[in-house]
C-alpha positions in Angstrom: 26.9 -23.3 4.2 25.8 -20.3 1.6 28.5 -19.9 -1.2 29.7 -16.3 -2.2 26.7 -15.6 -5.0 24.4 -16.8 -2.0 25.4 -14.5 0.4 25.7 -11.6 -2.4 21.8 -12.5 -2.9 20.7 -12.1 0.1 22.5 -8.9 1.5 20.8 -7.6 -1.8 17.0 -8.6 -0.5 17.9 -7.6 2.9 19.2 -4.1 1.3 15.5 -3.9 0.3 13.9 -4.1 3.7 13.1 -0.8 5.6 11.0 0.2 8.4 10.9 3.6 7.9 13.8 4.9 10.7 16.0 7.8 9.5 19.0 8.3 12.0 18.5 11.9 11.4 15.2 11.7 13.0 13.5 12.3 10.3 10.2 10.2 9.3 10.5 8.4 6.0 7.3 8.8 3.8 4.2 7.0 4.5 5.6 5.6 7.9 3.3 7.5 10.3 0.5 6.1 8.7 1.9 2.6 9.6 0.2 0.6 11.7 1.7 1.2 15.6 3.0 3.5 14.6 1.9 7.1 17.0 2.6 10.2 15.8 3.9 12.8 18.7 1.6 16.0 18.6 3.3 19.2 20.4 1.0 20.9 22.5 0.8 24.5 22.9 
């Protein structure tokens, strides 16, 4: 079992971690040059 200070530790790291998503839609910088990562194009 993690103790208090533990846990505190690793919600800290896992604050750290990000793969770019925005809930706004939005695209956070440098994730469309990610790899998979496929940027839509609109055509006209």
């Amino acid at each position: 079992m993690f103790n208090d200070e533990e846990i505190k530790d690793v919600v800290a790291f896992l604050k750290t971690l990000t793969d770019g998503y925005k809930p706004d839609g939005a695209v956070a910088a440098g994730a469309a040059s990610a790899p998979g990562v496929v940027k839509a194009v609109a055509s006209n």
